[in-house]
PDB file of N, CA, C and O in Angstrom:
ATOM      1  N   UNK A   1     -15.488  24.000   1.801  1.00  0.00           N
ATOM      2  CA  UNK A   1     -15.072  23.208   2.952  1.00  0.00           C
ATOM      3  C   UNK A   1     -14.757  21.773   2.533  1.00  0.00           C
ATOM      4  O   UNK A   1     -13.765  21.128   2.873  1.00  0.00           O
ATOM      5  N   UNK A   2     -15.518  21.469   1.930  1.00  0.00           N
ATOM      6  CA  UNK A   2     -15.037  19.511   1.665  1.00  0.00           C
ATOM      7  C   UNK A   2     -14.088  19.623   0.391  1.00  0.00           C
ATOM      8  O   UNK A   2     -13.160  18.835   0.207  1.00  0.00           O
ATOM      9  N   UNK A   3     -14.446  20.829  -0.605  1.00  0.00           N
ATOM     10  CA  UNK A   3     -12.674  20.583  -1.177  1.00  0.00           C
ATOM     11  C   UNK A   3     -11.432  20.764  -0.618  1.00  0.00           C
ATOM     12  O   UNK A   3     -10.359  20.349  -1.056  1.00  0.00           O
ATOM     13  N   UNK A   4     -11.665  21.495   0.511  1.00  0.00           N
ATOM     14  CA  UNK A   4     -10.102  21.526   1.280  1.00  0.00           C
ATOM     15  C   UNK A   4     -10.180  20.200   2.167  1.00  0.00           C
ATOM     16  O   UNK A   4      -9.052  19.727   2.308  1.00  0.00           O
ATOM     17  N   UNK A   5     -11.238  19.414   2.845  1.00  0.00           N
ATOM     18  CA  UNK A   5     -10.538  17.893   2.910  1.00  0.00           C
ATOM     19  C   UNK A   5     -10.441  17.462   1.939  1.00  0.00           C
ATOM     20  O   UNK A   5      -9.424  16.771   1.904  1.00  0.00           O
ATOM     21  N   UNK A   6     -11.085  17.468   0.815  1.00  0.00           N
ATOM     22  CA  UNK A   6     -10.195  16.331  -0.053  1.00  0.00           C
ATOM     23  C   UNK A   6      -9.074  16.994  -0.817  1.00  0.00           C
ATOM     24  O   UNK A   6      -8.365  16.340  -1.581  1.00  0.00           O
ATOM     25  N   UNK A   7      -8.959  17.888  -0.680  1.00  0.00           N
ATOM     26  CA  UNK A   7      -7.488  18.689  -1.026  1.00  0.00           C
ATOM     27  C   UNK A   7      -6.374  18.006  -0.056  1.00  0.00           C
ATOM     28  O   UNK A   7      -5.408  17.421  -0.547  1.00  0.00           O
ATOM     29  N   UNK A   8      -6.536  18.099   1.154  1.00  0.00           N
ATOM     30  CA  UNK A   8      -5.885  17.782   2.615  1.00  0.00           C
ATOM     31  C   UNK A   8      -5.681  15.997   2.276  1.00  0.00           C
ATOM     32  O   UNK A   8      -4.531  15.559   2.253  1.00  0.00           O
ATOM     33  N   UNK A   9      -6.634  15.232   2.074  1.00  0.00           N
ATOM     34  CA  UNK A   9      -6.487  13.812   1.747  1.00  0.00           C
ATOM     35  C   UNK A   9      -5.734  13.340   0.560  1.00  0.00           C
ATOM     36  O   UNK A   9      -5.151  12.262   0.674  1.00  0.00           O
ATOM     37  N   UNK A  10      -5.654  14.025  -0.629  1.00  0.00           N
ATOM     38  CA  UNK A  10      -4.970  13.735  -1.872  1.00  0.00           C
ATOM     39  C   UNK A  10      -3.949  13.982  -1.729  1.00  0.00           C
ATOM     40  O   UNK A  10      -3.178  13.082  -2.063  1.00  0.00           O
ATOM     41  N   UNK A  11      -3.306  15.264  -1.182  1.00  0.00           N
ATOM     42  CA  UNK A  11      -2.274  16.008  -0.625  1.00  0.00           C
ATOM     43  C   UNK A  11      -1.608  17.116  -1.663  1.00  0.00           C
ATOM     44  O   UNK A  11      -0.407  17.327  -1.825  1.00  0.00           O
ATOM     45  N   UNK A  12      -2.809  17.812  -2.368  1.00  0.00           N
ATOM     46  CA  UNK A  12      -2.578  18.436  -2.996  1.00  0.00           C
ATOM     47  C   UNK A  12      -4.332  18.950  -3.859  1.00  0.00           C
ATOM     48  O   UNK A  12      -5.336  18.453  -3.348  1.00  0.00           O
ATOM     49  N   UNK A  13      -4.523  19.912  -5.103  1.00  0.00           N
ATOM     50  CA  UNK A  13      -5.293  20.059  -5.677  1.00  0.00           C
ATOM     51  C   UNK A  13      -5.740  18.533  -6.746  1.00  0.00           C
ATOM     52  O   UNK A  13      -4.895  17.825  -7.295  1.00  0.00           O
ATOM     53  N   UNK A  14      -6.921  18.368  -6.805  1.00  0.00           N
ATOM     54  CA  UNK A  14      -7.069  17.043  -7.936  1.00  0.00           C
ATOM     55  C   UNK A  14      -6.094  16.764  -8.996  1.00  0.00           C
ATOM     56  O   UNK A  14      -5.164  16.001  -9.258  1.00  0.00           O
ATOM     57  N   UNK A  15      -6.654  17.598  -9.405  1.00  0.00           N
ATOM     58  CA  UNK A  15      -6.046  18.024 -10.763  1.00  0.00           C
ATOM     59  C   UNK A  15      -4.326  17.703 -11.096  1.00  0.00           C
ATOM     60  O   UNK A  15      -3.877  16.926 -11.939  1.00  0.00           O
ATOM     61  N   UNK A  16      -3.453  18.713  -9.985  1.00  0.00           N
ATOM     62  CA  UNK A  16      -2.327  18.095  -9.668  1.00  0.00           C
ATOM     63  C   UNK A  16      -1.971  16.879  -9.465  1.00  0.00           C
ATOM     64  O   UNK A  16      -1.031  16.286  -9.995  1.00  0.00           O
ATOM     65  N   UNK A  17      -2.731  16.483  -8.677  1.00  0.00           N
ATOM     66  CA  UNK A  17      -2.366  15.266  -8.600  1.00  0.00           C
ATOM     67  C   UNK A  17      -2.537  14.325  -9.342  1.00  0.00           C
ATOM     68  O   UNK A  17      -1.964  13.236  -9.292  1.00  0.00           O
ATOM     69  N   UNK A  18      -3.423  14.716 -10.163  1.00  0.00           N
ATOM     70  CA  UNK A  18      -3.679  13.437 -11.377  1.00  0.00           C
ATOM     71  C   UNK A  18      -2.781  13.376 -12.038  1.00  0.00           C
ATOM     72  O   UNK A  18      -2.449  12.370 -12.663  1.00  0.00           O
ATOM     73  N   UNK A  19      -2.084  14.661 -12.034  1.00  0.00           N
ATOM     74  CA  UNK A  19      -0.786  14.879 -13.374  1.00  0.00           C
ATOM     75  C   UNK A  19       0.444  14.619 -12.992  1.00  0.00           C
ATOM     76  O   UNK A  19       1.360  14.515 -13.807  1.00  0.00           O
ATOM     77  N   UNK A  20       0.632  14.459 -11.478  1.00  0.00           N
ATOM     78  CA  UNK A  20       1.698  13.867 -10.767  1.00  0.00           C
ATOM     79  C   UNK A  20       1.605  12.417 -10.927  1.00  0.00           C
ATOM     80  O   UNK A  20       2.574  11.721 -11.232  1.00  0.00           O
ATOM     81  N   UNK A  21       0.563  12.025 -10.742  1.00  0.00           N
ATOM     82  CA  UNK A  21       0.099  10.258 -11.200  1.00  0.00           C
ATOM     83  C   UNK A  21       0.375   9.731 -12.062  1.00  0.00           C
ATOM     84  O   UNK A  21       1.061   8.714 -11.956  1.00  0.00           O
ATOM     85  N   UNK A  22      -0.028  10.183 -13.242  1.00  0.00           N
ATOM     86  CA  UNK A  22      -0.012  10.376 -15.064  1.00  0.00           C
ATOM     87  C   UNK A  22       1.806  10.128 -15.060  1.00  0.00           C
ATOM     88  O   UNK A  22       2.479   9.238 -15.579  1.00  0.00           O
ATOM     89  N   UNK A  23       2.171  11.228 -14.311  1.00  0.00           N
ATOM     90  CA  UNK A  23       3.550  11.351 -14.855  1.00  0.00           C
ATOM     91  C   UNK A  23       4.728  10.095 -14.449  1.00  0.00           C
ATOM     92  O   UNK A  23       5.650   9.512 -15.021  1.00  0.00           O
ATOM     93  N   UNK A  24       3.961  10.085 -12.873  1.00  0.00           N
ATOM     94  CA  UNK A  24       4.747   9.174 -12.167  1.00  0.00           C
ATOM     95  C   UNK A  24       4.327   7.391 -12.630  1.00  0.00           C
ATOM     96  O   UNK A  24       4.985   6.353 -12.569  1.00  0.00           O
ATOM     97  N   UNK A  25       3.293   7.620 -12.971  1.00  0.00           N
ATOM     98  CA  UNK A  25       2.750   6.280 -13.704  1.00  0.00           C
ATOM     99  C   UNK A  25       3.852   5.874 -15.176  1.00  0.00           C
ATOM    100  O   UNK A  25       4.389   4.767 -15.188  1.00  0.00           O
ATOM    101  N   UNK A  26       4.086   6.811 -16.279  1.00  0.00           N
ATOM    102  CA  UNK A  26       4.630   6.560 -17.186  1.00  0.00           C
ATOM    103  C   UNK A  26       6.348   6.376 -16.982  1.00  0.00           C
ATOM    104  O   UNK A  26       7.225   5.867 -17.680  1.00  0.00           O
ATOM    105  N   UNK A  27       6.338   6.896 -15.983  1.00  0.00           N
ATOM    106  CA  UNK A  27       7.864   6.995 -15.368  1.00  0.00           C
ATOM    107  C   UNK A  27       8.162   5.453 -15.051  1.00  0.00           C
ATOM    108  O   UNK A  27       8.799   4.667 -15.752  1.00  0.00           O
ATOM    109  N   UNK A  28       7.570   5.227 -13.875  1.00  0.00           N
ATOM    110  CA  UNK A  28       7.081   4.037 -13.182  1.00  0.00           C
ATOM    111  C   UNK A  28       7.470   2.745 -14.624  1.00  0.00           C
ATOM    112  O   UNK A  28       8.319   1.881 -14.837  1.00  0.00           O
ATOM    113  N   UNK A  29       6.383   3.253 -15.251  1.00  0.00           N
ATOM    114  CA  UNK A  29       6.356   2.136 -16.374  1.00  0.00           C
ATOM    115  C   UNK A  29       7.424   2.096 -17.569  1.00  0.00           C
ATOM    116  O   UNK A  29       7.723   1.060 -18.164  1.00  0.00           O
ATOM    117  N   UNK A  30       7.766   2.904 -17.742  1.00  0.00           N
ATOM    118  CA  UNK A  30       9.461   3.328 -18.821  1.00  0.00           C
ATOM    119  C   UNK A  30      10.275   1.879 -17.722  1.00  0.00           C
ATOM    120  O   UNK A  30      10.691   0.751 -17.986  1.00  0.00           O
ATOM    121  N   UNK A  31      10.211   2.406 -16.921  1.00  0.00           N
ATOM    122  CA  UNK A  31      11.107   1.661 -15.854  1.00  0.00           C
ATOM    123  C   UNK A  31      11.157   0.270 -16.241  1.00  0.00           C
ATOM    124  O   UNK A  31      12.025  -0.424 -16.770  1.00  0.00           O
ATOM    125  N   UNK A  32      10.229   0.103 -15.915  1.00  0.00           N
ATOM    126  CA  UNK A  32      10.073  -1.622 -15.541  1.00  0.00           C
ATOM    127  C   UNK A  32       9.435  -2.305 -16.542  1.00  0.00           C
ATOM    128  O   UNK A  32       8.929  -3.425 -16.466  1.00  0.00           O
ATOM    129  N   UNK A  33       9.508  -1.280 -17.859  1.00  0.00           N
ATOM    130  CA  UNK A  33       9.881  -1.740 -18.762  1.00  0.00           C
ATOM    131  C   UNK A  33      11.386  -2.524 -19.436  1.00  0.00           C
ATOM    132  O   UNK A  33      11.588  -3.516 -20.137  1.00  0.00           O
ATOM    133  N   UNK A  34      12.029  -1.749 -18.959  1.00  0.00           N
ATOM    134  CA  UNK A  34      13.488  -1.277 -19.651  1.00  0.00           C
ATOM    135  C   UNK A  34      14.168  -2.465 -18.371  1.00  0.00           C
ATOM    136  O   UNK A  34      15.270  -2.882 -18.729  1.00  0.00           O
ATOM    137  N   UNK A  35      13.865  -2.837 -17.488  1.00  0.00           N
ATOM    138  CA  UNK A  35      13.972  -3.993 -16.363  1.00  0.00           C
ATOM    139  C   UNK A  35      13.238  -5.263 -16.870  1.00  0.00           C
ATOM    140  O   UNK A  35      13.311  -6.272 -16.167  1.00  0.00           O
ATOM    141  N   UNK A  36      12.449  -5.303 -18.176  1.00  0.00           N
ATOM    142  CA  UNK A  36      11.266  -6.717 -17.929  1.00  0.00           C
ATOM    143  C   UNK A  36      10.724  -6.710 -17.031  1.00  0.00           C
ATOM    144  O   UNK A  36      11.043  -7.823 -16.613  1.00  0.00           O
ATOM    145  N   UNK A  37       9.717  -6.083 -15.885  1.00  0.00           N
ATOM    146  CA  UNK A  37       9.473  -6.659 -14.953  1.00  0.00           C
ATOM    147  C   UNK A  37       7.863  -6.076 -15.394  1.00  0.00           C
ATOM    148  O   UNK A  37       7.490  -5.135 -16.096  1.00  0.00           O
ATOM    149  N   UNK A  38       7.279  -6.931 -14.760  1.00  0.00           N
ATOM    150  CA  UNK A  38       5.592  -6.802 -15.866  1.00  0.00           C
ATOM    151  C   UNK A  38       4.485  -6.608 -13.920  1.00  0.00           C
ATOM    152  O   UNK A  38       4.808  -7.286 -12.944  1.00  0.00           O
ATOM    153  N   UNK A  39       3.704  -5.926 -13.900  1.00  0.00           N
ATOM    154  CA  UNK A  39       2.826  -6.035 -12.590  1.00  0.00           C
ATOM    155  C   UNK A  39       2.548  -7.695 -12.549  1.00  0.00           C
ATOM    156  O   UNK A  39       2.803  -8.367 -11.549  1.00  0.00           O
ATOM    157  N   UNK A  40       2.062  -8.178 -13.621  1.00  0.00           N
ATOM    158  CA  UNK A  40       1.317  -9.428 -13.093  1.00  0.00           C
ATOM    159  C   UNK A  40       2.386 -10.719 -12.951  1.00  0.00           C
ATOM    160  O   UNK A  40       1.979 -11.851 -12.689  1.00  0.00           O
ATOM    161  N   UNK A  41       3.620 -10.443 -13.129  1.00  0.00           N
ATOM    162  CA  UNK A  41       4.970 -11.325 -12.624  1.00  0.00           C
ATOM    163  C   UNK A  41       5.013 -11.349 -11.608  1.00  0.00           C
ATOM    164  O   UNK A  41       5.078 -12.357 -10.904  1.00  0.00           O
ATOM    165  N   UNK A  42       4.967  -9.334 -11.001  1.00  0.00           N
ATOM    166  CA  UNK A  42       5.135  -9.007  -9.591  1.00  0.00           C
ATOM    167  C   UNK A  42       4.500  -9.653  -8.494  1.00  0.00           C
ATOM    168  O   UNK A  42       4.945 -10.052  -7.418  1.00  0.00           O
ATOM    169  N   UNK A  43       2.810  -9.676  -9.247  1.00  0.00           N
ATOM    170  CA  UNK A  43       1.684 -10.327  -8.144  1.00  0.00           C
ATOM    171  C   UNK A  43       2.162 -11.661  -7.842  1.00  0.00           C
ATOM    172  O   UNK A  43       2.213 -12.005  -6.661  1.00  0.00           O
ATOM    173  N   UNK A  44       2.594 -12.625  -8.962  1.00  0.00           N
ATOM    174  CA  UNK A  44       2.695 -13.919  -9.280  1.00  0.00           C
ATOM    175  C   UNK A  44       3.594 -14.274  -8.321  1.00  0.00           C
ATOM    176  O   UNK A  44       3.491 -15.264  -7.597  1.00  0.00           O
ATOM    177  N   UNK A  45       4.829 -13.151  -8.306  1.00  0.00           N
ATOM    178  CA  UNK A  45       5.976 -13.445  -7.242  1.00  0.00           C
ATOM    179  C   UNK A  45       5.496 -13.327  -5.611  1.00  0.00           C
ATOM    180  O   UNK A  45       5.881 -14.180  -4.812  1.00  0.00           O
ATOM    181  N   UNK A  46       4.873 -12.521  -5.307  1.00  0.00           N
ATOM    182  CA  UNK A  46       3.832 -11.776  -4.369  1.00  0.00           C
ATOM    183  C   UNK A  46       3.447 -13.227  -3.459  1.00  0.00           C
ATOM    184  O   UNK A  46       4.186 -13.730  -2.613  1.00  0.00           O
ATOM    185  N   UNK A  47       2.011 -13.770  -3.903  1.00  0.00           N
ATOM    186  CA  UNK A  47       1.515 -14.700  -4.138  1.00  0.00           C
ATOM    187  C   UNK A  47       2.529 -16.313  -3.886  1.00  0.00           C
ATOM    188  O   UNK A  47       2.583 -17.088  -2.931  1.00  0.00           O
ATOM    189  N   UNK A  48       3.108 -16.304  -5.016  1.00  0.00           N
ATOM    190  CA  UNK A  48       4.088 -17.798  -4.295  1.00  0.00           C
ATOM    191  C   UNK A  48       4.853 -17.237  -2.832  1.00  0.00           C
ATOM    192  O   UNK A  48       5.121 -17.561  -1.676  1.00  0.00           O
ATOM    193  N   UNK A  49       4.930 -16.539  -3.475  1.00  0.00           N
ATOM    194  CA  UNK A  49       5.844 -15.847  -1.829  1.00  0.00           C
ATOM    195  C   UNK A  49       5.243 -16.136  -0.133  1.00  0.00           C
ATOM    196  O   UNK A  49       5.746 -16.347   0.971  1.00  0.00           O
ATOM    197  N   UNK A  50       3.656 -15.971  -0.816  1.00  0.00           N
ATOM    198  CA  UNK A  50       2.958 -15.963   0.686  1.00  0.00           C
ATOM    199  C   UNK A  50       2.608 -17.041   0.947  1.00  0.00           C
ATOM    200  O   UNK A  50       2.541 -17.329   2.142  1.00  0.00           O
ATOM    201  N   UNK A  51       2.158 -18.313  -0.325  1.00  0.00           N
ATOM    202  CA  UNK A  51       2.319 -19.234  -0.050  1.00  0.00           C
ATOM    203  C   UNK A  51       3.030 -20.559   0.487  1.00  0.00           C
ATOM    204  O   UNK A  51       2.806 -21.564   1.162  1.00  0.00           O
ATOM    205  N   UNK A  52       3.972 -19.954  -0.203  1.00  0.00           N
ATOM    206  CA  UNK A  52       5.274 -20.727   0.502  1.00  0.00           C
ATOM    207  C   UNK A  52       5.719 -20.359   1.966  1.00  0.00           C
ATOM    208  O   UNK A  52       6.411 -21.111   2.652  1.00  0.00           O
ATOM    209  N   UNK A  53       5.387 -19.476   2.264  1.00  0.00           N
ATOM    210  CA  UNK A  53       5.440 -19.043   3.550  1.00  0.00           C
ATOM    211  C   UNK A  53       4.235 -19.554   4.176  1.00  0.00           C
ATOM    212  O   UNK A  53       4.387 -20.162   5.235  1.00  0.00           O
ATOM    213  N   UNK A  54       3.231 -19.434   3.776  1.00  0.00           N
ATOM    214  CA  UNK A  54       1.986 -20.196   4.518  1.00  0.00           C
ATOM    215  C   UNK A  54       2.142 -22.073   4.787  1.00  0.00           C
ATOM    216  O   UNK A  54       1.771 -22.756   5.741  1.00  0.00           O
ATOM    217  N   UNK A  55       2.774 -22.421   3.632  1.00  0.00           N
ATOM    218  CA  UNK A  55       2.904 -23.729   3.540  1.00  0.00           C
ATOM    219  C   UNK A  55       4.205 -24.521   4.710  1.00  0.00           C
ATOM    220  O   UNK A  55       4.257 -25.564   5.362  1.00  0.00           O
ATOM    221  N   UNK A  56       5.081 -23.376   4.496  1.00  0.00           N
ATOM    222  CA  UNK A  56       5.963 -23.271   6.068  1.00  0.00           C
ATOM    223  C   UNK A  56       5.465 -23.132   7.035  1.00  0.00           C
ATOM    224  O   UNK A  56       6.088 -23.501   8.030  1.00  0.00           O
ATOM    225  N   UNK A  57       4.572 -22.741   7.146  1.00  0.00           N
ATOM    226  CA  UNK A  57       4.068 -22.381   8.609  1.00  0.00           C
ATOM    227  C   UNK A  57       4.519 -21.133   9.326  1.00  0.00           C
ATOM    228  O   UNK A  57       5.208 -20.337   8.688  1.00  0.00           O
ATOM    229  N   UNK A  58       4.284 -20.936  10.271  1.00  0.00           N
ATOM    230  CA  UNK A  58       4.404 -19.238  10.918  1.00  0.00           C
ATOM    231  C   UNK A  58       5.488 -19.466  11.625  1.00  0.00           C
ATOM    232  O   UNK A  58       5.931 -18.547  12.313  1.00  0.00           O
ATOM    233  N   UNK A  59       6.261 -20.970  11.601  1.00  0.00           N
ATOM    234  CA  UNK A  59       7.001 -21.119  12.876  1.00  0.00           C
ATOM    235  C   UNK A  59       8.413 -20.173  11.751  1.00  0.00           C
ATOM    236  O   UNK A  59       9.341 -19.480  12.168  1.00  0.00           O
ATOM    237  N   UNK A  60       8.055 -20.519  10.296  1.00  0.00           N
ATOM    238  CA  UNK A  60       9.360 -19.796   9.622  1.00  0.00           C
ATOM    239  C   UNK A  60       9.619 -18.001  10.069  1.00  0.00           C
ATOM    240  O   UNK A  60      10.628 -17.311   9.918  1.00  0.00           O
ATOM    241  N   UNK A  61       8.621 -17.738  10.504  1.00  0.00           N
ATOM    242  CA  UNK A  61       8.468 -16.303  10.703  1.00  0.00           C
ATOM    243  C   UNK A  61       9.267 -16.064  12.390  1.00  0.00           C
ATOM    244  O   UNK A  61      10.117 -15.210  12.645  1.00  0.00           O
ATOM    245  N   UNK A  62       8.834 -16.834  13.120  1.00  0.00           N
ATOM    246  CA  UNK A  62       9.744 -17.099  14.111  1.00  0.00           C
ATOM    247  C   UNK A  62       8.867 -16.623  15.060  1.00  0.00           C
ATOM    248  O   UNK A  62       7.758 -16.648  14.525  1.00  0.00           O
ATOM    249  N   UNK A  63       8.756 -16.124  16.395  1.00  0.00           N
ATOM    250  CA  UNK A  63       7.695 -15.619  17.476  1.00  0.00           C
ATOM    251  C   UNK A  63       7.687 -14.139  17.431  1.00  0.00           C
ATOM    252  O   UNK A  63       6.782 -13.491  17.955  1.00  0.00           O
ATOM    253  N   UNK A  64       8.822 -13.524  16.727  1.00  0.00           N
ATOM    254  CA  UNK A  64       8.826 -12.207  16.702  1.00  0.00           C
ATOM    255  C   UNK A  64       7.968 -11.564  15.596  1.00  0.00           C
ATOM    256  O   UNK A  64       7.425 -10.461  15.544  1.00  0.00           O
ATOM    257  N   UNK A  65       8.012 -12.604  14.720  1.00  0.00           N
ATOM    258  CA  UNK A  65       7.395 -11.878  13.158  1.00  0.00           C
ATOM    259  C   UNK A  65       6.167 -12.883  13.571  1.00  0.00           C
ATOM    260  O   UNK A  65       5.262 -12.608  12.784  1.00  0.00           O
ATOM    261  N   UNK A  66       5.712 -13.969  14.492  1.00  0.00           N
ATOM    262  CA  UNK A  66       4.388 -14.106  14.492  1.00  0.00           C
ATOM    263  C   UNK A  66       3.501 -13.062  15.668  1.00  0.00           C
ATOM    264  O   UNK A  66       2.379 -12.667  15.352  1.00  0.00           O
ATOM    265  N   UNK A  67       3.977 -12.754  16.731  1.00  0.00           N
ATOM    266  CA  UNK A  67       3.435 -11.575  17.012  1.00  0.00           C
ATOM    267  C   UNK A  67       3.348 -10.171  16.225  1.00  0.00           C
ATOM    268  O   UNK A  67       2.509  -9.299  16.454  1.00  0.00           O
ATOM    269  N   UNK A  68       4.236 -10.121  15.379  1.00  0.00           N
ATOM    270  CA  UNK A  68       3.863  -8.878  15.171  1.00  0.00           C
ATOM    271  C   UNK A  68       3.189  -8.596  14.000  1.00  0.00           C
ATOM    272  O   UNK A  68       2.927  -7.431  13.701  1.00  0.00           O
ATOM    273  N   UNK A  69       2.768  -9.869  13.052  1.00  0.00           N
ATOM    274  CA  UNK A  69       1.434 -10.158  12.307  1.00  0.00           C
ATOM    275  C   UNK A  69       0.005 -10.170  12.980  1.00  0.00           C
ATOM    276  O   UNK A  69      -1.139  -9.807  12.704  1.00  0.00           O
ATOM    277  N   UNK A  70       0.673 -10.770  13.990  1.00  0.00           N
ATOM    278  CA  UNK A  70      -0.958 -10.588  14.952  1.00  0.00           C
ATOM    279  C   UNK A  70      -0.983  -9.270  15.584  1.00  0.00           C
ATOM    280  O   UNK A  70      -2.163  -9.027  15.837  1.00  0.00           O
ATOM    281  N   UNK A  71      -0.307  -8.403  15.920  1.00  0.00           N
ATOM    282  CA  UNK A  71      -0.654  -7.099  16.310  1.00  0.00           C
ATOM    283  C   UNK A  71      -1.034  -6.311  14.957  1.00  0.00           C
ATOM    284  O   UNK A  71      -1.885  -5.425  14.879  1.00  0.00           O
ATOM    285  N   UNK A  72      -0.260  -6.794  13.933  1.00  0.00           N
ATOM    286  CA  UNK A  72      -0.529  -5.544  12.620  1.00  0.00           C
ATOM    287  C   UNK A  72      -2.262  -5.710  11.883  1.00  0.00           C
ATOM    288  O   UNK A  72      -2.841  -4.936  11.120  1.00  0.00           O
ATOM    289  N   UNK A  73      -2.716  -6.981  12.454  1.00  0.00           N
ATOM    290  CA  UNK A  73      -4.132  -7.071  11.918  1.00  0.00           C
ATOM    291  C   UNK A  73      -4.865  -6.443  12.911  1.00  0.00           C
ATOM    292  O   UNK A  73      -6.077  -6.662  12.927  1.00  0.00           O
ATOM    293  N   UNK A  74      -4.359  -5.672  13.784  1.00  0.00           N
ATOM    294  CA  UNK A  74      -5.227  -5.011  14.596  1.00  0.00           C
ATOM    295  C   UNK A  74      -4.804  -3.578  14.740  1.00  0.00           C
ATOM    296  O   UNK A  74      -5.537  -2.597  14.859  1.00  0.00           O
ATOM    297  N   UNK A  75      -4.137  -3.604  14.724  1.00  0.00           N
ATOM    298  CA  UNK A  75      -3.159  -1.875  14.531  1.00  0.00           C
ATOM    299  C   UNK A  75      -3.668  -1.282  13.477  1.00  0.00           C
ATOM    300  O   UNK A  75      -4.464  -0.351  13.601  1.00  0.00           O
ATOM    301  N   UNK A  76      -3.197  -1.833  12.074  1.00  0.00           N
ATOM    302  CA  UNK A  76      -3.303  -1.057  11.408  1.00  0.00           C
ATOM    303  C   UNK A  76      -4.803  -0.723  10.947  1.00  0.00           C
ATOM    304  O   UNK A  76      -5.048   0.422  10.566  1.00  0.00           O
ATOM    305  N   UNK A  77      -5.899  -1.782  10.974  1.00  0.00           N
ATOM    306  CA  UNK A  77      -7.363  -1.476  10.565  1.00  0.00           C
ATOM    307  C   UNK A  77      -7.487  -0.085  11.977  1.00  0.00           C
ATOM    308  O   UNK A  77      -7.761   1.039  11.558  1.00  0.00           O
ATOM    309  N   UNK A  78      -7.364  -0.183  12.912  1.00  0.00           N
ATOM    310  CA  UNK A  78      -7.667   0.877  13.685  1.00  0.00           C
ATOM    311  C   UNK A  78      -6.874   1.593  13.719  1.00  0.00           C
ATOM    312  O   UNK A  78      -6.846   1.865  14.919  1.00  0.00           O
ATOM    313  N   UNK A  79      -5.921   2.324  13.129  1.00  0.00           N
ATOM    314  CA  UNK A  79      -5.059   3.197  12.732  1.00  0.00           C
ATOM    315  C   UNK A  79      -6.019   4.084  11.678  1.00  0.00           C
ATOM    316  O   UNK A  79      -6.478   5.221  11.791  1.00  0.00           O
ATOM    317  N   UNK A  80      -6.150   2.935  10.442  1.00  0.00           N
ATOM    318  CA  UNK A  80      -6.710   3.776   9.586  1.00  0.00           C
ATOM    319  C   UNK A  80      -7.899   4.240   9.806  1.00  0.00           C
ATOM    320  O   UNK A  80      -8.245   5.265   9.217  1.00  0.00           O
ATOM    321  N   UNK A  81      -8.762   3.597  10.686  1.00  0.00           N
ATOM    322  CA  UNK A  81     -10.526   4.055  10.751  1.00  0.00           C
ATOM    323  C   UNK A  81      -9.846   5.489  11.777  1.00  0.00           C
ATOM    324  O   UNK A  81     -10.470   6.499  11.452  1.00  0.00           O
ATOM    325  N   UNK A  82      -9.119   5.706  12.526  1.00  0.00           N
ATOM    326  CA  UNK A  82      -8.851   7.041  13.331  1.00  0.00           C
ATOM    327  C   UNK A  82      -8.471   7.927  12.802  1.00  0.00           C
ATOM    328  O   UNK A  82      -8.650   9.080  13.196  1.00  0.00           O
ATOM    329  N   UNK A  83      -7.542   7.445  11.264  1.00  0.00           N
ATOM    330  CA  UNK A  83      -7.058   8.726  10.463  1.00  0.00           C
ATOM    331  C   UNK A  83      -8.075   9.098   9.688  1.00  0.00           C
ATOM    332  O   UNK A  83      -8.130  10.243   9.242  1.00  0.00           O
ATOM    333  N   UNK A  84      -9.182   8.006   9.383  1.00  0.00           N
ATOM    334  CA  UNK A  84     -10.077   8.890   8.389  1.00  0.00           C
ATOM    335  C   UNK A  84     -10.935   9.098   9.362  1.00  0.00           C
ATOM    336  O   UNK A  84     -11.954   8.719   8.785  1.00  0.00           O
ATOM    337  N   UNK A  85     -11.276   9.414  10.393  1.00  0.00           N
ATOM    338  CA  UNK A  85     -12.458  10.116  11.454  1.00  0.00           C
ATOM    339  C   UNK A  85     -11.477  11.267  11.943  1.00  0.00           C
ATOM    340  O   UNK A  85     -11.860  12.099  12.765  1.00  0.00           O
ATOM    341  N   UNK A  86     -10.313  11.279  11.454  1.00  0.00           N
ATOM    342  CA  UNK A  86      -9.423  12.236  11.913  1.00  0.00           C
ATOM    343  C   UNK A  86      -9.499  13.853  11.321  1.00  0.00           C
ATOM    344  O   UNK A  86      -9.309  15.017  11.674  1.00  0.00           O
ATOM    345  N   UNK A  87      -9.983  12.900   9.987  1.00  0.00           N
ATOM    346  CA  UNK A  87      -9.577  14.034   8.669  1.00  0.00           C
ATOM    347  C   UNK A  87     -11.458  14.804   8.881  1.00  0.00           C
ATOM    348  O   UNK A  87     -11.605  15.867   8.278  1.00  0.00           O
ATOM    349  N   UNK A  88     -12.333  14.441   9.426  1.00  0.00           N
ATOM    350  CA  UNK A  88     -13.612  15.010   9.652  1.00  0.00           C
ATOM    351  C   UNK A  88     -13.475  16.071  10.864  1.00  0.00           C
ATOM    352  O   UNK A  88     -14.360  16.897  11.088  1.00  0.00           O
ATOM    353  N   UNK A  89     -12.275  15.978  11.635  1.00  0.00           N
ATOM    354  CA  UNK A  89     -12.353  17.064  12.686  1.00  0.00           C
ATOM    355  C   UNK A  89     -11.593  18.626  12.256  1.00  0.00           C
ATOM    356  O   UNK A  89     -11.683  19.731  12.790  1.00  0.00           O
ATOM    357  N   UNK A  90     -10.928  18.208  11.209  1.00  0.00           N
ATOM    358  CA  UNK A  90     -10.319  19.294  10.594  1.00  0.00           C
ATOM    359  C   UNK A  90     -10.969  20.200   9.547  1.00  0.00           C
ATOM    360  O   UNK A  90     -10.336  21.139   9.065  1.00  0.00           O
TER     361      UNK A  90
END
């Protein structure tokens, strides 16, 4: 019984999926290799990104993208606590 939820949650057998990971990981990384593009550039870009946007203020986001930051800090934490109390009824 609890390997078929966590079968159901991974979305597949472990095992598979590790090797889908593995694969898609080296793939992933060939990539962005062969691009220069390194994870910790990515974060770096990430990061100034939000800052500079923080340092703008929310008015840059405009009333549409500041409501709907303030709905997504509430949506989505209770989205996810329902999908994983979800996956216990099955």
């Amino acid at each position: 019984m609890a390997n078929g939820t966590l079968e159901r949650f991974l979305g597949g057998s472990p095992g598979r999926v590790l090797l889908r990971l593995v694969f898609l990981s080296f793939v992933a990384g060939v990539l962005m290799s062969a691009l220069g593009l390194y994870p910790l550039d990515l974060l770096d870009g990430v990061i100034t990104f939000i800052r500079r946007l923080w340092e703008a203020g929310f008015e840059a986001l405009g009333r549409v993208g500041h409501y709907f930051v303030l709905g997504a800090m509430v949506v989505v934490p209770v989205w996810l606590v329902l999908r994983v109390l979800d996956l216990g009824k099955r």
